[in-house]
C-alpha positions in Angstrom: -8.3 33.2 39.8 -8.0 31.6 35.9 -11.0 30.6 34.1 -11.2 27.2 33.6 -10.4 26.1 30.3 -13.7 24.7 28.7 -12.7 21.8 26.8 -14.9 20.5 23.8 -17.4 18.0 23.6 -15.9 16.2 21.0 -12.1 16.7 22.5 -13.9 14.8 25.7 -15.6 12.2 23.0 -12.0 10.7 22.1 -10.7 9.0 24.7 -6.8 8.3 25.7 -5.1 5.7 23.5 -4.4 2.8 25.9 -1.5 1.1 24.3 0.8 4.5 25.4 -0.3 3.6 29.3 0.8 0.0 28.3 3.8 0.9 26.9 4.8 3.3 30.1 4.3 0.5 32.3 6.2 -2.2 30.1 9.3 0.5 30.2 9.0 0.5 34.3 8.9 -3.4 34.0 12.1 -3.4 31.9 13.8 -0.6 34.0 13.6 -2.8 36.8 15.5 -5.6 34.6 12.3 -7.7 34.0 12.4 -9.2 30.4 10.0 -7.6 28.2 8.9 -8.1 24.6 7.0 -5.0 23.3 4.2 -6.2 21.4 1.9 -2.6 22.0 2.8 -0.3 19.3 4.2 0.0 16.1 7.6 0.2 16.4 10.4 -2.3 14.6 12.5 -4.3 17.2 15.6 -3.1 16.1 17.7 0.7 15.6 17.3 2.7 13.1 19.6 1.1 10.5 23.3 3.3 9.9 23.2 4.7 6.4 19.8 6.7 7.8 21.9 7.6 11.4 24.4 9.0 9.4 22.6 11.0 6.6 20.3 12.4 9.5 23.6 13.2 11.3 25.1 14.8 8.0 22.0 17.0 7.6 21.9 18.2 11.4 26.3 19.3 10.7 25.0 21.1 7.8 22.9 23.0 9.2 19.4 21.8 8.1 17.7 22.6 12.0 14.8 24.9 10.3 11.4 24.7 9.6 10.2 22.6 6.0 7.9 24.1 3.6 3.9 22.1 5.9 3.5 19.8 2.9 7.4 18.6 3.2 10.8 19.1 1.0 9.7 19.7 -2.8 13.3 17.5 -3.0 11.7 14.2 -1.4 8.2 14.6 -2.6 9.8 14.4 -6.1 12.1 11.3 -5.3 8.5 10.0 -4.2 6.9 10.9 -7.6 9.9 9.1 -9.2 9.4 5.9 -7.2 5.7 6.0 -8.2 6.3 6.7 -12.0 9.4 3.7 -11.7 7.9 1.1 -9.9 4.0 1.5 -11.1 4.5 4.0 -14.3 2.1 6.2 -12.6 2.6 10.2 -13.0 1.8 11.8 -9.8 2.5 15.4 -9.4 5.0 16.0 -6.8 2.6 18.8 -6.0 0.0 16.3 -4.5 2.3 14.4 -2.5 2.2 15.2 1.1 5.5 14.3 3.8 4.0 13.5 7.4 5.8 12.4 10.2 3.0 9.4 10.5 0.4 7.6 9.3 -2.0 9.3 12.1 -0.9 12.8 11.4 -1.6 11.6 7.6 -5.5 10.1 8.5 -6.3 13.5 10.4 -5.3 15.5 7.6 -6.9 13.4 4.8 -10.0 13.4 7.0 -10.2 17.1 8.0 -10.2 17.7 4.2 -12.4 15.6 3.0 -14.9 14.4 5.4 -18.1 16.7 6.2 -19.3 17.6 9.7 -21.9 15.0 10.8 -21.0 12.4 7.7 -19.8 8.7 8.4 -16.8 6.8 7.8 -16.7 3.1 7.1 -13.7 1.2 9.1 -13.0 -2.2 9.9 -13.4 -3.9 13.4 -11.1 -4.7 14.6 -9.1 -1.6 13.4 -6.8 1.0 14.7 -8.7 2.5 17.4 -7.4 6.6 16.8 -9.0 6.1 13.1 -12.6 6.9 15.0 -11.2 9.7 16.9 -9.7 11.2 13.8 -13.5 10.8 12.7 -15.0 12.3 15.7 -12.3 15.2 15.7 -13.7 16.8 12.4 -17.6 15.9 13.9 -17.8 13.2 11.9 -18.7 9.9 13.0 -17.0 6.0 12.4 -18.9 3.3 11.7 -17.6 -0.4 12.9 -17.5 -3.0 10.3 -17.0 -6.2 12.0 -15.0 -8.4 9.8 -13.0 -11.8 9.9 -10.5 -14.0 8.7 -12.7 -14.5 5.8 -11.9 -11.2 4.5 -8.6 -11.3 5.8 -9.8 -8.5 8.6 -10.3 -6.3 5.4 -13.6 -4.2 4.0 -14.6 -6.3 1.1 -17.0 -4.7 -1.6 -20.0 -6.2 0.2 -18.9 -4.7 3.3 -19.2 -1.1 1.5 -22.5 -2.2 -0.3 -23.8 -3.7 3.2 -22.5 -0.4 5.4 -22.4 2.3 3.0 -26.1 4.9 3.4 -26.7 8.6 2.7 -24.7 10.2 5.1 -21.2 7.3 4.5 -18.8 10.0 2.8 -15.5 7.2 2.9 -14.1 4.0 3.5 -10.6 3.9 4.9 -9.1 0.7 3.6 -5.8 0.0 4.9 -2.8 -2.3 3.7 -1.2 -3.7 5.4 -4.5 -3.3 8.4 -3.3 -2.2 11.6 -4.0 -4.0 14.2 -4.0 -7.7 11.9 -1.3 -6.9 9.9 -3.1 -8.4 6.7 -2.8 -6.9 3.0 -5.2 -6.9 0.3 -4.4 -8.3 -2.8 -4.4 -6.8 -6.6 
């Protein structure tokens, strides 16, 4: 008989992300011709636009099927630096760029680098609810800020002050905020 497989503490702290269960049920609902508008995730409401079917398309004819280097093509993380150095004449280093194929792989890796075992992250409520499992994954720990349409559902710099103790080791601010949508201004 197989051992059981002994599954983590903190792989049993996070629990499963909702929206997918959601989603899965809105699919059943529209397979069985009801009329449904998919507000649950993140996706855009329409296809991927041509030029990007075709290129992809291109690419797959050629050939390109293999791995990529982890961080992603040296090519495209230089076209990024580019972008960077045209539209905000900032130099960035190709070399520190990172291609990911998410925002959420993105947070986990950013946070598994930088945040220490048993130290806190600052995050908005309401927020994107995986942001605290990224947290908990490295054994660290998110703290809810509860904020408002008076700070456009964003961490203001009395937020950090107000939150922010010994063991706080970041803030994740993001722009546009997911789930409000709002940005912070310059």
């Amino acid at each position: 008989m197989p051992k059981p497989i002994n599954i983590t503490q903190r792989a049993q702290d996070i629990k499963p992300f909702q929206v997918m269960d959601i989603l899965s049920q809105g699919k059943v609902l529209q397979a069985q011709g009801r009329d449904i508008i998919h507000l649950e995730i993140g996706e855009p409401d329409f296809l991927t636009p041509q030029p990007i079917i075709d290129a992809a398309m291109a690419s797959l004819k050629k050939g390109d099927t293999f791995y990529t280097p982890s961080l992603g093509l040296m090519a495209l993380r230089e076209k990024i630096a580019n972008w960077y150095q045209q539209q905000y004449g900032l130099t960035i280093s190709p070399r520190r760029i990172v291609i990911t194929p998410g925002a959420s792989g993105a947070l986990l890796l950013v946070m598994g680098a930088l945040l220490e075992t048993g130290k806190h992250l600052l995050m908005t409520d309401p927020g994107y609810p995986c942001n605290r499992h990224f947290a908990r994954f490295v054994e660290a720990s998110a703290v809810s800020v509860p904020v408002g349409a008076d700070t456009a559902y964003q961490l203001s710099s009395e937020h950090i002050e107000k939150y922010w103790n010994q063991d706080t080791q970041m803030a994740l601010v993001a722009t546009p905020s997911n789930p409000t949508g709002t940005i912070i201004d310059k």
